[in-house]
PDB file of N, CA, C and O in Angstrom:
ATOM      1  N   UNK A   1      87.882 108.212 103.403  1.00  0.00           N
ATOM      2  CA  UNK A   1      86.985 107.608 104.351  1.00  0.00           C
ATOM      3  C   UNK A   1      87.564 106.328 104.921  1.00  0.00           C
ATOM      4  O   UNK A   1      87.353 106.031 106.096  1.00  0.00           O
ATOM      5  N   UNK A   2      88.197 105.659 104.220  1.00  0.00           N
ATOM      6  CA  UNK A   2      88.792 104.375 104.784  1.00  0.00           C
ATOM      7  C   UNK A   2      89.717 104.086 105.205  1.00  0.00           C
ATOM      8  O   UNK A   2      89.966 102.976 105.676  1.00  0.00           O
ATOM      9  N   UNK A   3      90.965 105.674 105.088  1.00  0.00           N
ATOM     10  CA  UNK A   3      91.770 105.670 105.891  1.00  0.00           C
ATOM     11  C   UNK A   3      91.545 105.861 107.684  1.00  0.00           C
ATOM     12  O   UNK A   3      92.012 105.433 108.739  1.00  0.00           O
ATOM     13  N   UNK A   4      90.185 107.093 107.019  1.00  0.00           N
ATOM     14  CA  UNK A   4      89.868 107.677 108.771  1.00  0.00           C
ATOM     15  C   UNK A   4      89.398 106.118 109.314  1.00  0.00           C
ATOM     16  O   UNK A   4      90.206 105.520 110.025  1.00  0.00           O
ATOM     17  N   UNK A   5      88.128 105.477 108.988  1.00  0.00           N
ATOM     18  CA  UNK A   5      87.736 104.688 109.679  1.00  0.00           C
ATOM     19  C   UNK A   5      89.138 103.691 110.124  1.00  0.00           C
ATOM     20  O   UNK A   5      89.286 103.390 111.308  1.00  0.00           O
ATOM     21  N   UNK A   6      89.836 103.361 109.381  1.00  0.00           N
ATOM     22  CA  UNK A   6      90.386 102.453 109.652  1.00  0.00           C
ATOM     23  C   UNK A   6      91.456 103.041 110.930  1.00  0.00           C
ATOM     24  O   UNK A   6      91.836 102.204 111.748  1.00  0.00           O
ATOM     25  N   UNK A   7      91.885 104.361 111.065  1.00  0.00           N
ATOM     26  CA  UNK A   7      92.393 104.680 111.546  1.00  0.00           C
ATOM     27  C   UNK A   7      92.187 104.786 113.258  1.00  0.00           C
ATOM     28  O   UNK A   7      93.027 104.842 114.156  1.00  0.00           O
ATOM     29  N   UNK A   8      90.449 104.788 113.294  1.00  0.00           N
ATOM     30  CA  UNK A   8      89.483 104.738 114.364  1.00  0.00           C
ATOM     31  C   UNK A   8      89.903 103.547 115.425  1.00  0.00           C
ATOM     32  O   UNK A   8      90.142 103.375 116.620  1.00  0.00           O
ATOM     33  N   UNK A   9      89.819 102.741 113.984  1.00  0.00           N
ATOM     34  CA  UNK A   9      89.732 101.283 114.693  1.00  0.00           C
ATOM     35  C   UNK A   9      91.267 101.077 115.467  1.00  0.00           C
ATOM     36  O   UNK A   9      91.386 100.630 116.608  1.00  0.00           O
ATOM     37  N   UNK A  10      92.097 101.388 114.822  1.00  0.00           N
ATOM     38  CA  UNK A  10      93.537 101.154 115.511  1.00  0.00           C
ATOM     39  C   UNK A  10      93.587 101.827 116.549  1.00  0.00           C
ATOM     40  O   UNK A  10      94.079 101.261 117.525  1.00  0.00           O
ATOM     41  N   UNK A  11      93.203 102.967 116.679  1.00  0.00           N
ATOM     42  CA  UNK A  11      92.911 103.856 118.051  1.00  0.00           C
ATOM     43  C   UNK A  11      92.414 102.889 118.903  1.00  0.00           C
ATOM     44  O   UNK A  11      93.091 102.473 119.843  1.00  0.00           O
ATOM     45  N   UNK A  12      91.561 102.584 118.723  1.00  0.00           N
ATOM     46  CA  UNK A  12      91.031 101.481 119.697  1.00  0.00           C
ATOM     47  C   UNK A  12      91.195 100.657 120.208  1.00  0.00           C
ATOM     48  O   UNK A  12      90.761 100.314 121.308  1.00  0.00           O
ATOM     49  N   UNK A  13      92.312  99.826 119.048  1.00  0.00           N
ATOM     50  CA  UNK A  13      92.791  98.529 119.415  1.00  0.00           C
ATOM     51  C   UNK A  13      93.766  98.920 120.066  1.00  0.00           C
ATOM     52  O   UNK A  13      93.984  98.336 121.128  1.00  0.00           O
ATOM     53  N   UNK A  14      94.725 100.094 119.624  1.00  0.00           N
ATOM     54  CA  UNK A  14      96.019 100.373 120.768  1.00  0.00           C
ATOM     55  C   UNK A  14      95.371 100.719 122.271  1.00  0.00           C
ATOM     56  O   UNK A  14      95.876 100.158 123.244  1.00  0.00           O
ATOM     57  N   UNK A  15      94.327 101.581 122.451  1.00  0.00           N
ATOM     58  CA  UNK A  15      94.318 102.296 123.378  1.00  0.00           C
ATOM     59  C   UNK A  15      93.362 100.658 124.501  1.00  0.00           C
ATOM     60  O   UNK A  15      93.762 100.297 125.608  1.00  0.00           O
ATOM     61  N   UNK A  16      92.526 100.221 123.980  1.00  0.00           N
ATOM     62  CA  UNK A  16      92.242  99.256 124.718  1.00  0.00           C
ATOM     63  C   UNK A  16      93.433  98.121 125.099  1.00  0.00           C
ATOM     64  O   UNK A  16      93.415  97.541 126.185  1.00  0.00           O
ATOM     65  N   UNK A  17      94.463  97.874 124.085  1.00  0.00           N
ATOM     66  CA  UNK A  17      95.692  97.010 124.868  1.00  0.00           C
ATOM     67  C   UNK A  17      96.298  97.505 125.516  1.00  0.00           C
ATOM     68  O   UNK A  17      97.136  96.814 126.095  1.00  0.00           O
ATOM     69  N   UNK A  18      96.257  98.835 125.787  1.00  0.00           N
ATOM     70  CA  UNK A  18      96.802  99.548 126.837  1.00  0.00           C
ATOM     71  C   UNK A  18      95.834  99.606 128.102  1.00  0.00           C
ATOM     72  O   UNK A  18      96.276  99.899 129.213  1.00  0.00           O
ATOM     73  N   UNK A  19      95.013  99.426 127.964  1.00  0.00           N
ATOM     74  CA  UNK A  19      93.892  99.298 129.314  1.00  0.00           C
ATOM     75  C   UNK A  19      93.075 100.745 129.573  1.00  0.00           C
ATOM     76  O   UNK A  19      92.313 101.101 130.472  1.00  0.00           O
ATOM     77  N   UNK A  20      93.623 101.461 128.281  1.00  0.00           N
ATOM     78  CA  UNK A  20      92.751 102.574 129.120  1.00  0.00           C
ATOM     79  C   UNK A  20      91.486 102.692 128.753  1.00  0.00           C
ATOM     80  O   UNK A  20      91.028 102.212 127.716  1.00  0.00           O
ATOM     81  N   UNK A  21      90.701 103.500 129.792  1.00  0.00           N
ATOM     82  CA  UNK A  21      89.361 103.744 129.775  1.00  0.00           C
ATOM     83  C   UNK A  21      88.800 104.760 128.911  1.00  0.00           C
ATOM     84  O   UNK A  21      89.574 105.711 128.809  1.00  0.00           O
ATOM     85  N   UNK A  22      87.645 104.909 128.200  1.00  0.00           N
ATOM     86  CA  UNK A  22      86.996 103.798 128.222  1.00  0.00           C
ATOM     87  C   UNK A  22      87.174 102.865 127.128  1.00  0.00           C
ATOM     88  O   UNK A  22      86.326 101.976 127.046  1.00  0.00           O
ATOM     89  N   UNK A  23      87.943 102.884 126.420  1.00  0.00           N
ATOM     90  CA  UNK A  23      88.536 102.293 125.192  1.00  0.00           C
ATOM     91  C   UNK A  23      88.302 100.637 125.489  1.00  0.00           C
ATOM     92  O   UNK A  23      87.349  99.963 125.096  1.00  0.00           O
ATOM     93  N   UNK A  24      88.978 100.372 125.965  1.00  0.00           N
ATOM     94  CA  UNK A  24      89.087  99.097 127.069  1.00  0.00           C
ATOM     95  C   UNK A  24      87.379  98.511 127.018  1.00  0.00           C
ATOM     96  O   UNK A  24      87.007  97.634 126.237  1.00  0.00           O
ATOM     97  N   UNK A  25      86.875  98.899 127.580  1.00  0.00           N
ATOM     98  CA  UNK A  25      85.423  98.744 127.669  1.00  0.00           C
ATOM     99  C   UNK A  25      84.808  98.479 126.810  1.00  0.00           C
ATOM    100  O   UNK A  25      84.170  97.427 126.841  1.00  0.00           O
ATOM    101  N   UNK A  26      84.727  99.741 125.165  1.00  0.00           N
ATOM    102  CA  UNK A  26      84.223  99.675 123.799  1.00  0.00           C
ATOM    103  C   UNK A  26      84.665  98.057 122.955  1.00  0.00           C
ATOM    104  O   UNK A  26      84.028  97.239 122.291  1.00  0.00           O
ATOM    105  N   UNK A  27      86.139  98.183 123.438  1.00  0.00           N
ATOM    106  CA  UNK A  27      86.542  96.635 122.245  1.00  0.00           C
ATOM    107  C   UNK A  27      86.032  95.961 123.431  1.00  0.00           C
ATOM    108  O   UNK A  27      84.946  95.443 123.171  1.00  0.00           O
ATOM    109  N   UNK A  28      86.460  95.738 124.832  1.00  0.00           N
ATOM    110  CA  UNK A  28      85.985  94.690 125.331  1.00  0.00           C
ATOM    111  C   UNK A  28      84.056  94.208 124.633  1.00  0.00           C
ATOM    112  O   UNK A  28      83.676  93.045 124.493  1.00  0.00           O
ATOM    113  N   UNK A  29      83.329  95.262 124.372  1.00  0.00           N
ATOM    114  CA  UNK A  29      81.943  95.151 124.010  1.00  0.00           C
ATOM    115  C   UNK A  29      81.748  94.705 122.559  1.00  0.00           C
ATOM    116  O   UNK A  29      80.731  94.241 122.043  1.00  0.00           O
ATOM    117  N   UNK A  30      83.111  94.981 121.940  1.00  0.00           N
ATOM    118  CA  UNK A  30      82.774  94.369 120.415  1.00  0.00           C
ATOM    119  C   UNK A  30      82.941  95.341 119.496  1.00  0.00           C
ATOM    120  O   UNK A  30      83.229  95.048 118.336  1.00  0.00           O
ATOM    121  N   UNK A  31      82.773  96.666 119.915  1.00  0.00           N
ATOM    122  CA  UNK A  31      83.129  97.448 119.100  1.00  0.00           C
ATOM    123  C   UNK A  31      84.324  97.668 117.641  1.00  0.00           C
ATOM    124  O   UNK A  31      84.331  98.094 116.486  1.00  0.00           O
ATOM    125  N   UNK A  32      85.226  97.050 118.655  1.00  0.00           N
ATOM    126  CA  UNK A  32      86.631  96.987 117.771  1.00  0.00           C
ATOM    127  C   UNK A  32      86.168  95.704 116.651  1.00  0.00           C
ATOM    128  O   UNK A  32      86.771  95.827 115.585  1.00  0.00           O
ATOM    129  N   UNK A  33      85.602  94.990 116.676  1.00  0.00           N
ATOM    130  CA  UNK A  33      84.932  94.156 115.155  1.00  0.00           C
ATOM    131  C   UNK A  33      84.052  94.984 114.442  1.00  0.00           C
ATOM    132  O   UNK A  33      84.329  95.159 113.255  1.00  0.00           O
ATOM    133  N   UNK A  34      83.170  95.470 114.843  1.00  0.00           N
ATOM    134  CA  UNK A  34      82.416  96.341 114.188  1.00  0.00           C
ATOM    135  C   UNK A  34      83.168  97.541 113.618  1.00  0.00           C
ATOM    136  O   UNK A  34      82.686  97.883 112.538  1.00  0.00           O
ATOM    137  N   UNK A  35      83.917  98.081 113.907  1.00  0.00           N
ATOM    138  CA  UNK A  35      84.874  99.118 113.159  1.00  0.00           C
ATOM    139  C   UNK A  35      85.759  98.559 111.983  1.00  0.00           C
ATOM    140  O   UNK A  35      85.948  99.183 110.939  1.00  0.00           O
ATOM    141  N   UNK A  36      86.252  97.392 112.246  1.00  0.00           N
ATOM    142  CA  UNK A  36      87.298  96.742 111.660  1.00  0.00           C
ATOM    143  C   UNK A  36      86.397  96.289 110.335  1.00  0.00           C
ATOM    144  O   UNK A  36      86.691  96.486 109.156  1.00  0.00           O
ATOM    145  N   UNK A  37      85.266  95.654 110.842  1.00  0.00           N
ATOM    146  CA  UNK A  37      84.156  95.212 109.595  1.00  0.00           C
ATOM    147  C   UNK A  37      84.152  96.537 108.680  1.00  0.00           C
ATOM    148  O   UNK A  37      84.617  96.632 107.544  1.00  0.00           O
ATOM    149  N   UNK A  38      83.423  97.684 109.551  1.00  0.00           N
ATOM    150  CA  UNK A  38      83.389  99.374 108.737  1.00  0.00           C
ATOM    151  C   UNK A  38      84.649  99.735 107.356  1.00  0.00           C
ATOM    152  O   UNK A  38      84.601 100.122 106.188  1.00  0.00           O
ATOM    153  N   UNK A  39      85.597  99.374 108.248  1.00  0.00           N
ATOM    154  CA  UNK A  39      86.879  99.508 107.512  1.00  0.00           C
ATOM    155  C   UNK A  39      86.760  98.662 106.462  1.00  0.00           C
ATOM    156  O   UNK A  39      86.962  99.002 105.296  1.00  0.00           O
ATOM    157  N   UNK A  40      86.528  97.873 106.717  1.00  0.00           N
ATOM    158  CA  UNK A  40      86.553  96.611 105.212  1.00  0.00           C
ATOM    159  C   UNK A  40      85.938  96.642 104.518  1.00  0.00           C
ATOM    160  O   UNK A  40      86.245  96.483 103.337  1.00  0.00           O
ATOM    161  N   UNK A  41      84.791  96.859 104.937  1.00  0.00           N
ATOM    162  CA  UNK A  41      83.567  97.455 103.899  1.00  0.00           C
ATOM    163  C   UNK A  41      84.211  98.571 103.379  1.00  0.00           C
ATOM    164  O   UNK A  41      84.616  98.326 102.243  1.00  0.00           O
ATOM    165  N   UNK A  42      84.481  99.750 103.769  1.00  0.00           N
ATOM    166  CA  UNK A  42      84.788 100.965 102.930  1.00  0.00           C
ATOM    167  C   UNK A  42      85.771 100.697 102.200  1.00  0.00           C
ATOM    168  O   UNK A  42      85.458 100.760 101.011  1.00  0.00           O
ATOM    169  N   UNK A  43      86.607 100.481 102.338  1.00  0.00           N
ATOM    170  CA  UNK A  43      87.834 100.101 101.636  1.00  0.00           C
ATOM    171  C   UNK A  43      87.799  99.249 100.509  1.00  0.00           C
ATOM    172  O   UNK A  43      88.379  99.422  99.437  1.00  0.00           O
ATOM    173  N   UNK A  44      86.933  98.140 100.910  1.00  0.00           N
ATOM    174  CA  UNK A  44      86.599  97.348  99.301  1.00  0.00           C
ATOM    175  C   UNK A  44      85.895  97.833  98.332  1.00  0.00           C
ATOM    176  O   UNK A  44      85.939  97.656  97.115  1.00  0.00           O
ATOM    177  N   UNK A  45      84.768  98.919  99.485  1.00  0.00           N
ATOM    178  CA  UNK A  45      84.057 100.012  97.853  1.00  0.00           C
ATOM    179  C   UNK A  45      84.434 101.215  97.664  1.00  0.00           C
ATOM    180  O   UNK A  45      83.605 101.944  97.119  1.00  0.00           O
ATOM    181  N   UNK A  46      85.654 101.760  98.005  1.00  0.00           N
ATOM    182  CA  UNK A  46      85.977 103.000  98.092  1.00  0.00           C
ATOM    183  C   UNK A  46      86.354 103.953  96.789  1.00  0.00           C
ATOM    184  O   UNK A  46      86.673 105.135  96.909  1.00  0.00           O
ATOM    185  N   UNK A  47      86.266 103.257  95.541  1.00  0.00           N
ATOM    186  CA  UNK A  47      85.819 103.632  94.342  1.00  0.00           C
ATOM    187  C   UNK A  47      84.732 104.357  94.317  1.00  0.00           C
ATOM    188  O   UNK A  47      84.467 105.542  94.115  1.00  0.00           O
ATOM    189  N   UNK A  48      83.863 102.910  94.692  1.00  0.00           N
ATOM    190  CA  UNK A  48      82.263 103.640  94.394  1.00  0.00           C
ATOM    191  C   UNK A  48      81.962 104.686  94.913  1.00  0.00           C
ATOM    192  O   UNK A  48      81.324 105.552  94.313  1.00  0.00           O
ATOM    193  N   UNK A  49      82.357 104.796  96.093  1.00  0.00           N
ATOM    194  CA  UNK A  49      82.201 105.939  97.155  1.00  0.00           C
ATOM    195  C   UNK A  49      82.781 107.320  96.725  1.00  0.00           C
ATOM    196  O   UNK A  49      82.163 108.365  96.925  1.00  0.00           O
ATOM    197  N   UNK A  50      83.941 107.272  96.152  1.00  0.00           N
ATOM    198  CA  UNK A  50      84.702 108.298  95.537  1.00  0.00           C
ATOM    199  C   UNK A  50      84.121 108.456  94.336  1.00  0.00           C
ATOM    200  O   UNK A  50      84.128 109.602  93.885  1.00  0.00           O
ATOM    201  N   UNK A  51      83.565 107.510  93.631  1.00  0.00           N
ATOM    202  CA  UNK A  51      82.801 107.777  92.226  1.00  0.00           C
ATOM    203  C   UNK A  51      80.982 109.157  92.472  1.00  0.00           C
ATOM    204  O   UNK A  51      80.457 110.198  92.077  1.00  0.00           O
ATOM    205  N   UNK A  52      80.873 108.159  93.268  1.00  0.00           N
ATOM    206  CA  UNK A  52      79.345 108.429  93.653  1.00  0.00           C
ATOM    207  C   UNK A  52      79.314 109.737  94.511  1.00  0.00           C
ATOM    208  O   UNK A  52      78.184 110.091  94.847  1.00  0.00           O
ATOM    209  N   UNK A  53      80.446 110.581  94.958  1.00  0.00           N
ATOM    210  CA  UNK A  53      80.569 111.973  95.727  1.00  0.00           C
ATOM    211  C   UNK A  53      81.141 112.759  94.573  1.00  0.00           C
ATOM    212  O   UNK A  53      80.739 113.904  94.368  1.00  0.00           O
ATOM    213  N   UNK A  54      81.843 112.331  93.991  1.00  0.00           N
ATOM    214  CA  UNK A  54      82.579 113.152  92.738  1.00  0.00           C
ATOM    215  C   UNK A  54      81.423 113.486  91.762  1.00  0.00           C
ATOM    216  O   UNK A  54      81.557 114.532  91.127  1.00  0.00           O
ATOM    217  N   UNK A  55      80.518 112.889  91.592  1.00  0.00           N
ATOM    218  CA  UNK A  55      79.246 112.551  90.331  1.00  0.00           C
ATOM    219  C   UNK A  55      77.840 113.181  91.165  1.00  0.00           C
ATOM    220  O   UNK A  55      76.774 113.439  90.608  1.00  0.00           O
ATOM    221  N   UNK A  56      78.024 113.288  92.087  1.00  0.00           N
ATOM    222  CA  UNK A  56      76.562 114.019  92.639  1.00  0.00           C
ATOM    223  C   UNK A  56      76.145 115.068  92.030  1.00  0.00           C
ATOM    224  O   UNK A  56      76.818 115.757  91.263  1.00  0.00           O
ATOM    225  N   UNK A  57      74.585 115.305  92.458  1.00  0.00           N
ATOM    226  CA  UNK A  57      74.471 116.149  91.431  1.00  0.00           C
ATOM    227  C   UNK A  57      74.225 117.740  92.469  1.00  0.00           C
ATOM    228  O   UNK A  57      74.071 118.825  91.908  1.00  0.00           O
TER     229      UNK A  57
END
């Protein structure tokens, strides 16, 4: 999960420094923090996350 998200976010950040649309638009709006936050969050609990899908019942 925290590879994909994080992977999202770089999409974004490349494709908006490249100017293209609508990419460009999304980070210009903030998006690209809000993903980057996503990423950080998952990644710091990505134990739990892997604990808590492995353990379901």
């Amino acid at each position: 999960m925290g590879r994909r998200t994080r992977a999202l976010h770089d999409f974004l950040r490349d494709q908006a420094a490249q100017g293209v649309r609508p990419w460009a638009r999304l980070w210009a709006e903030g998006h690209g923090a809000a993903g980057r936050s996503d990423a950080e969050h998952i990644e710091q609990h990505e134990a739990h996350w892997t604990h808590a899908l492995r353990n379901a019942p």
